[in-house]
C-alpha positions in Angstrom: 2.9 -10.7 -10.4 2.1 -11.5 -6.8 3.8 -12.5 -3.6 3.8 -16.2 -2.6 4.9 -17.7 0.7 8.1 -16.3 0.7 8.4 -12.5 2.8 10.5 -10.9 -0.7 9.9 -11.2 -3.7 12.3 -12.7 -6.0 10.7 -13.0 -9.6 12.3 -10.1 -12.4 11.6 -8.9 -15.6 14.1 -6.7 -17.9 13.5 -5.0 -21.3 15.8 -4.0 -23.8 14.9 -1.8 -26.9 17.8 -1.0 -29.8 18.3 -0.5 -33.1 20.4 -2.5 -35.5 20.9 -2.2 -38.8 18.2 0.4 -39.3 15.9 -2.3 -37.6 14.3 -2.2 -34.2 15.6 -5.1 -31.7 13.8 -5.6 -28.7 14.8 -8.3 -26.1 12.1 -9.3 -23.1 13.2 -11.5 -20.2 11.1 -13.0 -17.3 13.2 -14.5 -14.4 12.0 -16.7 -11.9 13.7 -16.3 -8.8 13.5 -20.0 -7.9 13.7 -21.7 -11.0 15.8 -19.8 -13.9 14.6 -18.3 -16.7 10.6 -18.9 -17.4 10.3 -17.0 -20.7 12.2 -14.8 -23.1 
């Protein structure tokens, strides 16, 4: 990621890793700090 023409910035990403049912879950978001979501 890179810094546009705003001073901060504002774009996030979170991961999430868990187990359910014996099975591994894993959960990726990308946030766009001007738009929403982007990807997930």
């Amino acid at each position: 990621s890179f810094r546009g023409k705003r001073a901060t910035m504002e774009d996030f990403y979170d991961v999430k890793l868990t187990e359910i049912d014996g099975h591994a879950v894993s959960l990726f978001g990308v946030f766009d700090g001007s738009w929403g979501v982007t990807c997930c």
